[in-house]
GUPA-994366 format. One record per residue: residue in one letter; x, y, z of N, C-alpha, C in turn. Coordinates in pm, whole numbers, padded with zeros to 5 digits, m for minus. Layout:
BEGIN
<atom resn="a" n_x="X" n_y="Y" n_z="Z" ca_x="X" ca_y="Y" ca_z="Z" c_x="X" c_y="Y" c_z="Z"/>
...
***
This chain:
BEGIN
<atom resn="x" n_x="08128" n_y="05209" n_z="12005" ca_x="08095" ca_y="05077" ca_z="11955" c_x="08001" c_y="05011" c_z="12055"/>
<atom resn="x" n_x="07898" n_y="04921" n_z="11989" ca_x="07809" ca_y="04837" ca_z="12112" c_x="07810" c_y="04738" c_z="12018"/>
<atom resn="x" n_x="07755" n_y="04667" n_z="12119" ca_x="07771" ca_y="04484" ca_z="12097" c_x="07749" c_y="04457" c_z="11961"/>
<atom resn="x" n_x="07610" n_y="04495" n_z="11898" ca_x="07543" ca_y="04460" ca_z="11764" c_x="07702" c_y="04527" c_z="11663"/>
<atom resn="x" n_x="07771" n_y="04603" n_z="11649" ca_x="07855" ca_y="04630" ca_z="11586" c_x="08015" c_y="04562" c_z="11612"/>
<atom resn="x" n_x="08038" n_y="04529" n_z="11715" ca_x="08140" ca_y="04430" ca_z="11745" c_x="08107" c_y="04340" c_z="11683"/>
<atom resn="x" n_x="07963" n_y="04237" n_z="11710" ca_x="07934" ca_y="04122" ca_z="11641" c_x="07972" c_y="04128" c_z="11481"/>
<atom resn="x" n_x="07932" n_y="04182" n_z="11406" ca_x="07916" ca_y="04253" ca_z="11284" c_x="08087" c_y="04228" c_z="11259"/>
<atom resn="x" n_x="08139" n_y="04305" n_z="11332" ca_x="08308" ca_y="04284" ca_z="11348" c_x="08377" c_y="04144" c_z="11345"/>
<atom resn="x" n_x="08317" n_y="04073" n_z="11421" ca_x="08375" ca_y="03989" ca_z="11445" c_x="08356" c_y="03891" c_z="11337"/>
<atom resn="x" n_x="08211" n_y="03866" n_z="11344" ca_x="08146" ca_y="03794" ca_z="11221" c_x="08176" c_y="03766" c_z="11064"/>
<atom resn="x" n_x="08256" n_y="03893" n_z="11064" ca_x="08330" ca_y="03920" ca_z="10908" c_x="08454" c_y="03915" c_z="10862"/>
<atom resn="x" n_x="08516" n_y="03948" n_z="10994" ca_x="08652" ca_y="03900" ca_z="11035" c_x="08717" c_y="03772" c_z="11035"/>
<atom resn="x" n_x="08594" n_y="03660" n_z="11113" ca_x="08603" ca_y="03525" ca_z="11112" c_x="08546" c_y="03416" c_z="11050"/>
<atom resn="x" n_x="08468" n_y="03453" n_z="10919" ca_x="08392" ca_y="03432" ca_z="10844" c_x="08246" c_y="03292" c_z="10917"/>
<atom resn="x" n_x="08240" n_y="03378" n_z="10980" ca_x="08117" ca_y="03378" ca_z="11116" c_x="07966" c_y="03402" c_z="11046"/>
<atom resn="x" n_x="07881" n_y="03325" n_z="11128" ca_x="07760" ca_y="03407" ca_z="11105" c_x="07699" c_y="03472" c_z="11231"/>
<atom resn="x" n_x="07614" n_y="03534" n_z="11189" ca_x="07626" ca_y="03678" ca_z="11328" c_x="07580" c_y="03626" c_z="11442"/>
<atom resn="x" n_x="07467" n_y="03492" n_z="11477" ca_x="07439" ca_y="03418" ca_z="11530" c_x="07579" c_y="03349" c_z="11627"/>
<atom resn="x" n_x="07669" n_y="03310" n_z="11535" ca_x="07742" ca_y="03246" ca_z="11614" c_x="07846" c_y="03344" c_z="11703"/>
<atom resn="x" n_x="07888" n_y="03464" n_z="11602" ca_x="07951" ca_y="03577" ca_z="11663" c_x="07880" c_y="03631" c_z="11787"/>
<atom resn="x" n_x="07786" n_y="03635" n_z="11805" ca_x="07692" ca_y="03673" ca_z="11938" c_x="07711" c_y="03584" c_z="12015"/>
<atom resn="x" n_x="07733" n_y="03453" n_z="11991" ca_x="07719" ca_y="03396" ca_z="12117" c_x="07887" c_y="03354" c_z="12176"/>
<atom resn="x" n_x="07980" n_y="03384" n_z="12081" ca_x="08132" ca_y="03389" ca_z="12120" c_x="08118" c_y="03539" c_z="12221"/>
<atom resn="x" n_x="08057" n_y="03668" n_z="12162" ca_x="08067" ca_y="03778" ca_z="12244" c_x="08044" c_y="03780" c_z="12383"/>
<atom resn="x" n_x="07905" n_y="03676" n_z="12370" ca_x="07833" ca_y="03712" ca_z="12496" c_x="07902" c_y="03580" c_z="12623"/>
<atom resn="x" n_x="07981" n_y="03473" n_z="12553" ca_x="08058" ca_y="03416" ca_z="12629" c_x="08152" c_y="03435" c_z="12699"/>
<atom resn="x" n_x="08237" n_y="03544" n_z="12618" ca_x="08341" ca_y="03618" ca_z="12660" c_x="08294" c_y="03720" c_z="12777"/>
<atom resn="x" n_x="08208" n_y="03771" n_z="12770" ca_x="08182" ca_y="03879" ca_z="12859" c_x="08104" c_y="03819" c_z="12971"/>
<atom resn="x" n_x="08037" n_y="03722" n_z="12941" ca_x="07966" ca_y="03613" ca_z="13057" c_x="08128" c_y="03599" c_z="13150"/>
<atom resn="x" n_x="08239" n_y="03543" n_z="13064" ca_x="08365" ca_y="03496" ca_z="13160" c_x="08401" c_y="03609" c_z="13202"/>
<atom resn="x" n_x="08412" n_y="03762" n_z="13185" ca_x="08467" ca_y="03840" ca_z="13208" c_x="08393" c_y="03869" c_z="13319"/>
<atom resn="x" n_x="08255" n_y="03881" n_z="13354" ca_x="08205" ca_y="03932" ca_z="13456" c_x="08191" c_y="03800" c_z="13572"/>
<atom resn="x" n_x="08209" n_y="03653" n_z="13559" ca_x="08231" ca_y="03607" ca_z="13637" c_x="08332" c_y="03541" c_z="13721"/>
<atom resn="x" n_x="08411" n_y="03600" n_z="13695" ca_x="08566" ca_y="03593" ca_z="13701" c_x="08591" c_y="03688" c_z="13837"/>
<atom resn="x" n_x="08570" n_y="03809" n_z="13794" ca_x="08606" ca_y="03889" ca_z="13937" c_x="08494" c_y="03824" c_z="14036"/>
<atom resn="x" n_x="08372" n_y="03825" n_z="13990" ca_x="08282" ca_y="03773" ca_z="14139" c_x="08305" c_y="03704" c_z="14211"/>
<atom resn="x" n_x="08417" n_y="03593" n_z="14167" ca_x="08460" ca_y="03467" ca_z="14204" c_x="08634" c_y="03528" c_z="14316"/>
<atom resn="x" n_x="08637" n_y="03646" n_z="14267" ca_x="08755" ca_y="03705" ca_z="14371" c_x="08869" c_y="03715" c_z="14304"/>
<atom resn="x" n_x="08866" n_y="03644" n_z="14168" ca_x="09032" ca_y="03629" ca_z="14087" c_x="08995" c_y="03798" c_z="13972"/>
<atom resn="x" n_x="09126" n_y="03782" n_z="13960" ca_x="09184" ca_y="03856" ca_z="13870" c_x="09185" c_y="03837" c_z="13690"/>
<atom resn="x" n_x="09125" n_y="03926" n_z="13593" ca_x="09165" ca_y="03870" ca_z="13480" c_x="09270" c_y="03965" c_z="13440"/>
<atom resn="x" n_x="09360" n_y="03913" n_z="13333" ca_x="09477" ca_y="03990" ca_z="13241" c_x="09490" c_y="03915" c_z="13117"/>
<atom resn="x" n_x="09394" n_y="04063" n_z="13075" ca_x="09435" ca_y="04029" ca_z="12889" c_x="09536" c_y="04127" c_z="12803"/>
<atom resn="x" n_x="09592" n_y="04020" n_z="12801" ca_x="09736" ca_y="04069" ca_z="12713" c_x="09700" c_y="04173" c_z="12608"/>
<atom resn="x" n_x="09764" n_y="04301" n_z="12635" ca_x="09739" ca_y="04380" ca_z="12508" c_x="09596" c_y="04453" c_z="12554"/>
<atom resn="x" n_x="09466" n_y="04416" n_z="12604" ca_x="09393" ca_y="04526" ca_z="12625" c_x="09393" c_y="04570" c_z="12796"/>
<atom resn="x" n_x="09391" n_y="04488" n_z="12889" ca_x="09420" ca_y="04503" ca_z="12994" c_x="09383" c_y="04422" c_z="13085"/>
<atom resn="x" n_x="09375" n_y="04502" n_z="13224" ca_x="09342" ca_y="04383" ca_z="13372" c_x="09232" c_y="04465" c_z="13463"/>
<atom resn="x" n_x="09110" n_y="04319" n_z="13503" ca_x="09029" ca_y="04353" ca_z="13580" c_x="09075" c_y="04297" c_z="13681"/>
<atom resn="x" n_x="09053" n_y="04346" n_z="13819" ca_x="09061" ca_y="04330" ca_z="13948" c_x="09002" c_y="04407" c_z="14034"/>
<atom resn="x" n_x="08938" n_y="04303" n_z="14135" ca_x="08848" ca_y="04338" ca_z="14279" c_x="08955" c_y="04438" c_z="14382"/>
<atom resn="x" n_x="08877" n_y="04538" n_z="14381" ca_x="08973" ca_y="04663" ca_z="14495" c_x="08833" c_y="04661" c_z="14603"/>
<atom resn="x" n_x="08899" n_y="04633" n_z="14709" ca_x="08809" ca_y="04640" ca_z="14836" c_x="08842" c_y="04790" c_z="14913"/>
<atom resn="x" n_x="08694" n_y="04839" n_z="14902" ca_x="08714" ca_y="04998" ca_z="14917" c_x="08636" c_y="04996" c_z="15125"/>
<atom resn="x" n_x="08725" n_y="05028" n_z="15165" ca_x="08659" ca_y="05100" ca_z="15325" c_x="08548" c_y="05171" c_z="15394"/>
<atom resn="x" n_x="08566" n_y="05114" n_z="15484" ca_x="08391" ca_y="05213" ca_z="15513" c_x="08460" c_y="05321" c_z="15561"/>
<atom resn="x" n_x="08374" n_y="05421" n_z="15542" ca_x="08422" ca_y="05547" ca_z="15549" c_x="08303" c_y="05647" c_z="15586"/>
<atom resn="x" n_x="08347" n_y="05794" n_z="15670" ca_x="08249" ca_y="05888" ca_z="15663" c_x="08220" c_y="05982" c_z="15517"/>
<atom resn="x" n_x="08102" n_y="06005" n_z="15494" ca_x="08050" ca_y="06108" ca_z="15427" c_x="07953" c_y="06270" c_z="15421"/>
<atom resn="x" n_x="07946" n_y="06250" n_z="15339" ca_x="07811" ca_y="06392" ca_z="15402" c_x="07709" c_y="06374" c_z="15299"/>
<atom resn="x" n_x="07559" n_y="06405" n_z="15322" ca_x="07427" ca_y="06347" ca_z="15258" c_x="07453" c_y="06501" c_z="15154"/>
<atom resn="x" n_x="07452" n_y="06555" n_z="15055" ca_x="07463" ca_y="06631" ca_z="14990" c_x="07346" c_y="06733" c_z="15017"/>
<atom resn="x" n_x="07239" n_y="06697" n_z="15050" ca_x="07112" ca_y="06769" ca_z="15085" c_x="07082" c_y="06837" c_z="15230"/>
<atom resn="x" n_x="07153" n_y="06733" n_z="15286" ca_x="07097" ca_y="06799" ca_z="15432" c_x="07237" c_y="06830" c_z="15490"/>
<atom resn="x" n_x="07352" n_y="06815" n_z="15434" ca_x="07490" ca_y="06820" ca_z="15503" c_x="07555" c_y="06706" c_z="15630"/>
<atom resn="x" n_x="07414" n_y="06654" n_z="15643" ca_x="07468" ca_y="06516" ca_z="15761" c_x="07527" c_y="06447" c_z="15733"/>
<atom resn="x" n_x="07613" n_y="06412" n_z="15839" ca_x="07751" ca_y="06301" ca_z="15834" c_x="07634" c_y="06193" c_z="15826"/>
<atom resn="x" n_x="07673" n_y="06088" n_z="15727" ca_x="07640" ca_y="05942" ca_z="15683" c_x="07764" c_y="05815" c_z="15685"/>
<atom resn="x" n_x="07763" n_y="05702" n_z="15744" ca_x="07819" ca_y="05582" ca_z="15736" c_x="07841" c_y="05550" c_z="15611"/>
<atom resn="x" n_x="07979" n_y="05534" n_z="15492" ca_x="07904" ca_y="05448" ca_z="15379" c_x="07991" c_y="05302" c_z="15442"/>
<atom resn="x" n_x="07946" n_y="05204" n_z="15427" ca_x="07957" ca_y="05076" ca_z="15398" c_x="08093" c_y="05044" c_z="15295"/>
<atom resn="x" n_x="08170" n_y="04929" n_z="15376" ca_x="08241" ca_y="04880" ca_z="15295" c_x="08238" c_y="04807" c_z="15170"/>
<atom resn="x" n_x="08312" n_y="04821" n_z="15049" ca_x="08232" ca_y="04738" ca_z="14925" c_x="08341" c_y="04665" c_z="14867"/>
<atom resn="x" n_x="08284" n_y="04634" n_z="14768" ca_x="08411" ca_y="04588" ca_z="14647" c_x="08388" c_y="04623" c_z="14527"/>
<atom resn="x" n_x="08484" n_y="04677" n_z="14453" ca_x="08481" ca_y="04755" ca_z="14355" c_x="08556" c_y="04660" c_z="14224"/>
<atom resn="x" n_x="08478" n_y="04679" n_z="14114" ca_x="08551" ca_y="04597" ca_z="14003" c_x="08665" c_y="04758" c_z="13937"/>
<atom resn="x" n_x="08783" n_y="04685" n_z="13939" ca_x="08842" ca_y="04795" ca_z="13836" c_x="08919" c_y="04788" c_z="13713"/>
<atom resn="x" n_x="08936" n_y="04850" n_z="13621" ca_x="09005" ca_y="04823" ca_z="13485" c_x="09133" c_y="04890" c_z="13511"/>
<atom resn="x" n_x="09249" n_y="04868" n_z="13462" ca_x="09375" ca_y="04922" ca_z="13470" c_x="09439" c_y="04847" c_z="13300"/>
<atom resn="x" n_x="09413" n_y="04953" n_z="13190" ca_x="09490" ca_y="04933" ca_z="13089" c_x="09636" c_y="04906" c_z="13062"/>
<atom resn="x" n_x="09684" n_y="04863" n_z="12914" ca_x="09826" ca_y="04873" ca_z="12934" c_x="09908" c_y="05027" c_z="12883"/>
<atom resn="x" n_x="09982" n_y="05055" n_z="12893" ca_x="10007" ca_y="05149" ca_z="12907" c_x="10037" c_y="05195" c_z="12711"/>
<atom resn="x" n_x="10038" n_y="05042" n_z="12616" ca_x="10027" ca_y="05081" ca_z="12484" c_x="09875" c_y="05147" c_z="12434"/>
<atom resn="x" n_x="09733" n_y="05097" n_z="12541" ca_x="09661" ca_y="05123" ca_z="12493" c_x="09650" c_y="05241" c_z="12584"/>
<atom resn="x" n_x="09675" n_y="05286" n_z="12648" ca_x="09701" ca_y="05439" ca_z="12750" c_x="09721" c_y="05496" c_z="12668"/>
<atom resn="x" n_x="09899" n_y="05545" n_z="12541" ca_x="09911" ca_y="05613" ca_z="12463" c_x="09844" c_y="05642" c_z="12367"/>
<atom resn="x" n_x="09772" n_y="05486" n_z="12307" ca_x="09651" ca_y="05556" ca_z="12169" c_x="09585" c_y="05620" c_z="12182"/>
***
């Protein structure tokens, strides 16, 4: 599924016009991606939870030349479903 077909979804579902369904989509996902940047946590009931995992700096190896490389510490966005939508 991509956006233009969610909309479509939604739009018909809520007796929407696709105009307005686009801009409920793109609100939602506007909040979804600025939510972790901000450091919090989201949890949506029934599909799941995003949360910031702060990953370590650590050694590696350059795949090409075999040299040990530094990577840099980051922050990682992650999804963790519920375990009803795990089984489907």
């Amino acid at each position: 599924m991509n956006n233009s077909v969610l909309v479509e979804k939604i739009a018909a579902s809520n007796d929407l016009s696709k105009g307005d369904a686009e801009s409920v989509v793109d609100s939602v996902f506007a909040a979804i991606a600025d939510t972790p940047a901000a450091g919090e946590e989201i949890s949506l009931n029934g599909f799941g939870k995003f949360k910031v995992k702060d990953s370590a700096a650590r050694e590696g190896r350059n795949p090409s030349t075999g040299e040990t490389i530094q990577i840099a510490a980051s922050k990682k966005i992650s999804f963790t479903p519920p375990r009803l939508l795990k089984t489907a």
